[in-house]
C-alpha positions, -999 to +999 in steps of 0.1 A: +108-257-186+112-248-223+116-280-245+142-280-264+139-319-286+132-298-319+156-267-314+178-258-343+196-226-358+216-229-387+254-211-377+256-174-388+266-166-424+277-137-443+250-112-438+248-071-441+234-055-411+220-016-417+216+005-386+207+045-386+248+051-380+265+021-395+265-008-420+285-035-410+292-058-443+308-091-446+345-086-448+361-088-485+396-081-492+396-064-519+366-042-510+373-038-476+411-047-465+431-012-475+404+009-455+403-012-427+441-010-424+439+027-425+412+024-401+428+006-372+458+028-374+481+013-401+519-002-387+518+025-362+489+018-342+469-013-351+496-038-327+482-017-300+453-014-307+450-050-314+469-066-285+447-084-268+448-105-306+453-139-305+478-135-332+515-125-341+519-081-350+507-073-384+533-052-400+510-047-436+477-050-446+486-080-460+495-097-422+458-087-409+439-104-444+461-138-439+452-137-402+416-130-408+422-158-439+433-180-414+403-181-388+373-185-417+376-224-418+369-222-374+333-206-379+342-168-380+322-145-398+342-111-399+315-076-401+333-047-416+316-012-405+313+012-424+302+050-413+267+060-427+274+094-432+309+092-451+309+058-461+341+051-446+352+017-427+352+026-391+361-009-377+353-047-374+338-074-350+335-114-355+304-138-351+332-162-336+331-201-324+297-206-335+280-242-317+246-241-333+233-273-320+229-260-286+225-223-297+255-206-291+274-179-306+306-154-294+315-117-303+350-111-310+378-099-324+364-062-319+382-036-333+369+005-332+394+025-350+395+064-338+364+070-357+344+048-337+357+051-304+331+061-277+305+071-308+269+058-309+285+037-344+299+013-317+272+008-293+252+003-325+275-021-341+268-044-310+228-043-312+227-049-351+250-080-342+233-092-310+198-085-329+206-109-355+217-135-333+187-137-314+158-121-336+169-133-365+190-165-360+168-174-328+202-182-306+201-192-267+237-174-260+257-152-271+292-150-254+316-123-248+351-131-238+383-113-233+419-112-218+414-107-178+433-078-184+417-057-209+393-037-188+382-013-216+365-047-228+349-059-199+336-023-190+325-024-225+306-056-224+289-049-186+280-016-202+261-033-233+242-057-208+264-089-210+262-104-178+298-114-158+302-150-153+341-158-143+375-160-153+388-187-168+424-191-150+452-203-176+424-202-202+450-201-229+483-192-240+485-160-262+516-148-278+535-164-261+519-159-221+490-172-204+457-156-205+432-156-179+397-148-196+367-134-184+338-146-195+303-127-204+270-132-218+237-123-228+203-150-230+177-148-251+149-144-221+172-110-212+170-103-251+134-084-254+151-059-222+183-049-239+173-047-269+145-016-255+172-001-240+196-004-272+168+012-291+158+038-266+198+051-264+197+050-300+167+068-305+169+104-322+158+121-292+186+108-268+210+129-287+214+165-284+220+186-312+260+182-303+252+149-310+259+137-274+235+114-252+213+121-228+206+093-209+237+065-206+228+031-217+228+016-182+206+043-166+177+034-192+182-005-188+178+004-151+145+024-159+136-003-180+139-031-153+120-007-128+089-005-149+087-041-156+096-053-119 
């Protein structure tokens, strides 16, 4: 059994993360908060896209900067990606609820505007965060939670390699209704795995010259396994 009387991280910080497809970059309002509004859909679309938010509807750009204000002082750390190729800002995700002292750290408060939406830019997002947390920051855990209902996030999360652990019942009250949430992580012994398979779908020569995979994430993490069984 590992001992763990000396173990310390330090909780995550601003940081700027640079992948082949996207940069995510520590979130600034005045660099970052008109394109990320335009992003997520402006009035029309960002209350549905954002739902699952623990937060009242944003009705201007203004609403989503005092909300993402508002949660700093807690530990979050909001990432602001930004496309490679045209520089625009493609979305957001959160280092969220950080507890360093046992080495534990949550993704949330993801949001992939149309840009980013079943592109490799998302599935990259997630390994330049989970690859700090553990390469860099040398975390234990790192959580994935969402509403019991939102099953575009826990297909999401099972398809990046977080593990299923449970629902919390009556976890919390959200707008104004209970949430049940599910919970998911990762490990850092699973970490060395994953991350091969995050690099292999992200390699050059898993896209076509569409620009469409060849092999889905889970089918090389299942290759993967295989060879090391």
């Amino acid at each position: 059994m590992r001992d763990l009387t000396n173990y310390k991280v330090s909780a995550p910080g601003p940081v700027t993360l640079t992948g082949r497809f996207v940069t995510l970059e520590p979130y600034d309002r005045d660099t970052h908060l008109a394109g990320l509004w335009e992003a997520l859909g402006g009035a029309g679309a960002i209350n549905e896209l954002l739902k699952y938010f623990p937060s009242e509807d944003y009705h201007q750009p203004e609403d989503l900067d005092r909300w993402l204000q508002s949660v700093r002082p807690s530990g979050y750390v909001t990432l602001i990606a930004r496309e490679n190729a045209s520089g625009k800002i493609v979305g957001m995700a959160s280092y969220m609820r950080p507890d360093p002292k046992n080495g534990v750290v949550e993704v949330g408060s993801v949001a992939h505007g149309a840009a980013m939406k079943r592109s490799p830019m998302a599935t990259e997002l997630h390994y330049l965060m989970a690859r700090h947390v553990f390469d860099d920051l040398g975390y234990r855990r790192y959580e994935w939670k969402c509403h019991n209902e939102n099953e575009a996030s826990k297909t999401t999360a099972r398809r990046y390699g977080f593990t299923f652990e449970g629902v919390f019942r009556q976890h919390v009250i959200s707008r104004g209704r209970n949430r049940d949430t599910a919970w998911f992580s990762m490990i850092d012994s699973e970490w060395p795995l994953l991350k091969a398979a995050f690099e292999a779908w992200l390699a050059p020569e898993n896209f076509d010259g569409e620009g469409r995979q060849k092999r889905r994430l889970e089918e090389i993490r299942a290759e993967i396994t295989k060879e090391m069984a």
